[in-house]
C-alpha positions, -999 to 999 in steps of 0.1 A, spaced: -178 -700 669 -163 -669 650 -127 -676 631 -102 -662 644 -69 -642 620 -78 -617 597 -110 -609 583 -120 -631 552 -129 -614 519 -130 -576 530 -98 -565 508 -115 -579 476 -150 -564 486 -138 -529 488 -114 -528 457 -150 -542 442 -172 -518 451 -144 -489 447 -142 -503 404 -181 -506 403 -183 -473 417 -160 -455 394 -179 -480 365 -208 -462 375 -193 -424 373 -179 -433 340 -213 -438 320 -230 -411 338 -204 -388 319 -205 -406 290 -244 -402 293 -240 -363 304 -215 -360 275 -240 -377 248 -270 -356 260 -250 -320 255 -239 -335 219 -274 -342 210 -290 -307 226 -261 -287 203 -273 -315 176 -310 -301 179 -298 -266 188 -281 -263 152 -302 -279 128 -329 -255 147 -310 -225 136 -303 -242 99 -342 -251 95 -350 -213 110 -331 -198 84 
C-alpha cells in the first residue's frame, strides 16, 4: 500500500545530485586548467632548450 502526503526524500535527492553535478564540473576545469598550464610549461622550456 503506497503512502499517501508528499513524496519522501525527493527534495534532498535533487539538491544532491544538483552539488555532485556542479562537484563534477568544478575538477574537470580545474583538470582543463592544469593541462593548458602544463602544455605552455612544455611549450616554453621547448623554446628555452631550442635556443
Amino acid at each position: 500500500m503506497s503512502k499517501k502526503g508528499a513524496q519522501k526524500n525527493t527534495k534532498n535527492k535533487a539538491k544532491h545530485s544538483k552539488l555532485m553535478a556542479r562537484k563534477v564540473n568544478k575538477q574537470k576545469a580545474e583538470k582543463a586548467l592544469r593541462k593548458e598550464r602544463l602544455k605552455e610549461i612544455v611549450k616554453r622550456a621547448k623554446e628555452e632548450g631550442a635556443q
